[in-house]
N, C-alpha and C positions, 0 to 999 in steps of 0.2 A: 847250493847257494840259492835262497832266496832273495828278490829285487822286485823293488815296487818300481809300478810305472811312475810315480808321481811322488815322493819321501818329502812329505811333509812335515814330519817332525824332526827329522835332520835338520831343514831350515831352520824350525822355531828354535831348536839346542843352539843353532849360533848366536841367535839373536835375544833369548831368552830373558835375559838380565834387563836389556831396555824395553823390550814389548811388554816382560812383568809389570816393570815399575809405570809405564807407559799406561798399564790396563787399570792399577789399583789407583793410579792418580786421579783415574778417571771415575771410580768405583766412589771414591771420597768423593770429589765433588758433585758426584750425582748430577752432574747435566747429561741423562741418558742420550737426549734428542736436542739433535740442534746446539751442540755444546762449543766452545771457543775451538775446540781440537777440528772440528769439521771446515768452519771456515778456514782455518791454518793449514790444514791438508787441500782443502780447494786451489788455494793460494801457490801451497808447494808443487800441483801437477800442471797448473797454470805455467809456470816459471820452467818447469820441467820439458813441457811441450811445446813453450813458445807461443801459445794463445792464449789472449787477455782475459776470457771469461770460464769458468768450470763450476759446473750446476751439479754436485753429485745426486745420485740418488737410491732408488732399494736396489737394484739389477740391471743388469745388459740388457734386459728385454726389455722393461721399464724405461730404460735408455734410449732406445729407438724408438718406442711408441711416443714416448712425449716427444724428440724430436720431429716427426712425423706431425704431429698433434701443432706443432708449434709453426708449421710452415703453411698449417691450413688450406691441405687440400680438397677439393671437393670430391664426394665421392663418387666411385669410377674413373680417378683419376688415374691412369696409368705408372706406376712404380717398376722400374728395371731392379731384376733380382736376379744374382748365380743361383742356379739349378744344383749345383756343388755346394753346399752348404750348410751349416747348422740351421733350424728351422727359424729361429727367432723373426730374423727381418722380413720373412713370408708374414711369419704370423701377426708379427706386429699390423704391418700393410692389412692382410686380410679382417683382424678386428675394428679398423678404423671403416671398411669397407671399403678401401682403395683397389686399385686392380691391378695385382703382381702379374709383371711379364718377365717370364723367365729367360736366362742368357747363358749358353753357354759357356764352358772354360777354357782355359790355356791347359794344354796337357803338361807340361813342365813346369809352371807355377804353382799349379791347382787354381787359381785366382780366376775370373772371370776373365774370357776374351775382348780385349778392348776393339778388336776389329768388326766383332761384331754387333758393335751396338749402332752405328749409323745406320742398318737395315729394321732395325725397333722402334726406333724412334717415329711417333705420328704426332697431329697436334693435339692428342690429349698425353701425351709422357710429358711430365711434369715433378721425375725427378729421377737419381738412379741411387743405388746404395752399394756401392764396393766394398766387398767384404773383402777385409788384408788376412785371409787365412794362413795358419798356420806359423807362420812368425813375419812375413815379410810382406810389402806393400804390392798393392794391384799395381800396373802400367798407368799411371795417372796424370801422365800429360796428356794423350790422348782423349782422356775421360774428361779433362780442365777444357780443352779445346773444346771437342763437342758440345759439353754441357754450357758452357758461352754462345754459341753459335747456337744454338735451339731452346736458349733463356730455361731449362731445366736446374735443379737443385742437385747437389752430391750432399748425400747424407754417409759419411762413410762409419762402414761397423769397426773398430779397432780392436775389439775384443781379445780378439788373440795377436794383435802385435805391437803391444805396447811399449813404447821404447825403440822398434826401428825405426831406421831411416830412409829415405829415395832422394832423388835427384829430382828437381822440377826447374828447368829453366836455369840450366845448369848450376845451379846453384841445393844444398844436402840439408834437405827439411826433414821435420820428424814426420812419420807418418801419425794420420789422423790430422793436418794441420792445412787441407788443401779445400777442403768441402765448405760448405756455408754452416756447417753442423758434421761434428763426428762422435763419436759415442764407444766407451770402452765399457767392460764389465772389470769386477773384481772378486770373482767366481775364486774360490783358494786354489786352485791348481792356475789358474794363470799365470805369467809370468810375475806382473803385481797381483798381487790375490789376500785376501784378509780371510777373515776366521769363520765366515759365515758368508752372508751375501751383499753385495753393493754393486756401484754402477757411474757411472758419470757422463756427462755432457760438455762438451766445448765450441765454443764457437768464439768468432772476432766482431761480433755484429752486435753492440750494445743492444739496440733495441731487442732483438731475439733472445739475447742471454734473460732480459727482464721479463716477458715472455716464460720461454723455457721455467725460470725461476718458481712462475706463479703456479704454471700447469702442474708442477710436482707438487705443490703445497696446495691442494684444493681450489687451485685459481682464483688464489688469492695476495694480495703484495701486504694487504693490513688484516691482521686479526679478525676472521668473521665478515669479511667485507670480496666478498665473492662475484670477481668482475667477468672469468673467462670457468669454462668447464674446465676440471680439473683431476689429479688422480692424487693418489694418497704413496709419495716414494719418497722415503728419505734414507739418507746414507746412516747410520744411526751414530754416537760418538764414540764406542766404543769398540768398531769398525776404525774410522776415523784414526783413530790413537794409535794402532794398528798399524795401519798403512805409511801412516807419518813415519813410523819407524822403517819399514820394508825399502819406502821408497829412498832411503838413503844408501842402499844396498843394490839397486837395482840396476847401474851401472857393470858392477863386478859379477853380478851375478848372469845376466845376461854373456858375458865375458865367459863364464863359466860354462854356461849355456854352450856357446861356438865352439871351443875348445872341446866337450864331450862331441858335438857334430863332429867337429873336424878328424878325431879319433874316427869314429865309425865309419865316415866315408875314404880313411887311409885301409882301412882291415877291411870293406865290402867291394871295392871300386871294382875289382876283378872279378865279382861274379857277373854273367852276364845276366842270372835270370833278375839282376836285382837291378833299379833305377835308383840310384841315389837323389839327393834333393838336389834340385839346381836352384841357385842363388841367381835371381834376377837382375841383368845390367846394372848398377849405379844406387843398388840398394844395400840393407844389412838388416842379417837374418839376426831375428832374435832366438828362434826354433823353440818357441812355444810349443811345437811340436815336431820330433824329428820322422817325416812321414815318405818312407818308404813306397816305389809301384812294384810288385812282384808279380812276373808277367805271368810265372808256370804255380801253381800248387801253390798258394795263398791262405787258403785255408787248413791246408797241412800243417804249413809253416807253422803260424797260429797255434793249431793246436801240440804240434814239436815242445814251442818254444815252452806253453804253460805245461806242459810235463817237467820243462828242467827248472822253474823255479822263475820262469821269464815272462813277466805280461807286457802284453800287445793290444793294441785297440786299433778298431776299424772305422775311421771318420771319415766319409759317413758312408753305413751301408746300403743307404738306399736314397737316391735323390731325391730332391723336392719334389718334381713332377710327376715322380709315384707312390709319392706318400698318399696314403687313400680321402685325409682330411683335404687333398686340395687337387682332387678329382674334379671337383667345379669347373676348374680350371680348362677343362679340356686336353691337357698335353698328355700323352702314349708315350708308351715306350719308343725309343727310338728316335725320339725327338730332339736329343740333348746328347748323341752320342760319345763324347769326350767325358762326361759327364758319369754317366753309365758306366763307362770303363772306368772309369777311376774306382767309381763304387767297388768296383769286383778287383782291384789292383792293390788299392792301401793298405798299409800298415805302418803300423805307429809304434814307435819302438819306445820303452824307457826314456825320458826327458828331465833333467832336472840339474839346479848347478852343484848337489851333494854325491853324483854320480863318480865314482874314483875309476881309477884302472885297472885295478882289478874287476871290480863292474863289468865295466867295459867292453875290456879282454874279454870275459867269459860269455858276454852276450855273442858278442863281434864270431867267437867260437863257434858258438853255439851254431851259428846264420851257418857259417863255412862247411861246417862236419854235415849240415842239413841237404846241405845242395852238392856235395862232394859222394855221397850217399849213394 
């Protein structure tokens, strides 16, 4: 049996018939850029999220940098960033020439440690970026409190969990909807994901949204009339038309999502070398990605698994603070050790809501006969 980690064209065969007619509609009217389908899709992840403004634009990276860009900070401003994580919100920070201070993680979330941020904070930190890895949100009361109490900004990455939900104040928000700014991508393997590349922006702060707005568009709000610096990111409309369609899906399909988790974690729960995902208090997992700790033989695993027809990914295998591009930095090994360990623990199993039982089964198998061995 062969199985993709990520069966992208499973999805499109469901959906086929509205996304065709969806793309050609858009082909006839030729508004490649900036077409009526783009504000309609703004409009729909607005409503979807629960925040009254959304800025799309080219990528998740794109997505943070202009919110970054949009809060105006000066540079050497201190930025709070997990050590745990895709590179983006480093890189973003570090091309602005802000000053990433690395945080480390929850070993059971993967998420950044919220308790350790009161010890980072000085008076030049002037903002943090919580990235909701993996499908489920950071600990974000703590992160609401703090960031009030030391007048700092939450820029959160939602990239990979769009669509869950947390608790704030006892009361069941979407995640991305807590920050002054949060920022998803729409990378095609995400959970919402389109055909190519895009990105988006949200916030509740009129003024900032208009902002935000200009920065994507060459900062500019009228034709040629270029008030603030600016970048060149738009979502394009044929993205756009796309999405509009996916995201009416994205309820079920998430649904679909938990249901293969909850499968795996019935079939692994008894192996001991294995950690299964732990679902955070008062949240819901979307499992963007369903991401395994294997304490003993990881890399065996791994390569087991792609012998029998099973791919596996390693997010991420080397942390930010030793990535060699952001050696500037100063931080060593050993700095971030939760961090660390994760890197040499994850795996990332097959994800997706076309995955069947049979699938499943024979992954689930596969794990068992490996560590039974």
């Amino acid at each position: 049996m062969q199985i993709k980690l990520v069966d992208l064209e499973r999805q499109y065969l469901r959906y086929k018939d509205e996304i065709d007619r969806s793309i050609q509609n858009t082909i006839s009217a030729t508004n490649f850029i900036q077409g009526p389908e783009v504000r309609a899709f703004e409009s729909e992840l607005s409503k979807f999220i629960n925040i009254p403004f959304c800025i799309s634009c080219g990528n998740g990276t794109d997505a943070l940098q202009i919110a970054l860009m949009a809060c105006e900070l000066q540079e050497n401003a201190e930025i709070i960033i997990p050590a745990f994580s895709y590179v983006a919100p480093l890189e973003a920070a570090a091309l602005l020439k802000l000053k990433p201070v690395l945080i480390d993680s929850d070993p059971t979330s993967f998420n950044l440690d919220s308790e350790k941020i009161q010890s980072l904070i000085t008076s030049q930190t002037k903002a943090i970026i919580p990235v909701h890895l993996f499908g489920q949100a950071c600990n974000m009361e703590p992160i609401k409190k703090l960031s009030e109490k030391a007048g700092i900004k939450i820029i959160e990455d939602n990239a990979q969990s769009f669509g869950s939900e947390h608790n704030l104040n006892h009361k069941k928000i979407k995640t991305g909807s807590v920050g002054e700014i949060s920022t998803t991508s729409f990378f095609p393997s995400k959970v919402l994901g389109c055909f190519g590349d895009g990105g988006a922006i949200f916030t509740s702060d009129n003024n900032l949204a208009q902002k935000i707005k200009m920065i994507a568009n060459h900062g500019q709000a009228q034709k040629y009339q270029h008030e603030i610096i600016g970048v060149n990111s738009r979502l394009d409309t044929l993205q756009a038309a796309v999405l509009s369609v996916k995201l009416k899906y994205l309820t079920e399909d998430i649904s679909k999502r938990q249901k293969a988790a909850e499968f795996y974690n019935e079939k692994l729960v008894g192996i001991e070398e294995i950690v299964t995902p732990v679902i955070s208090s008062g949240t819901t997992h979307v499992f963007h990605q369903y991401t395994l700790r294997i304490k003993k033989k990881r890399n065996d695993l791994k390569k087991f698994l792609e012998e029998n027809g099973i791919p596996s990914m390693i997010y991420y295998p080397v942390p930010l603070h030793l990535q060699k591009a952001y050696s500037y930095l100063g931080y060593k090994k050993g700095d971030f050790p939760v961090a660390e360990q994760l890197s040499e623990e994850v795996l990332s199993l097959p994800m997706h809501p076309d995955l069947n039982t049979e699938e499943l089964s024979y992954i689930a198998n596969k794990l068992l006969a490996f560590f039974k061995a």
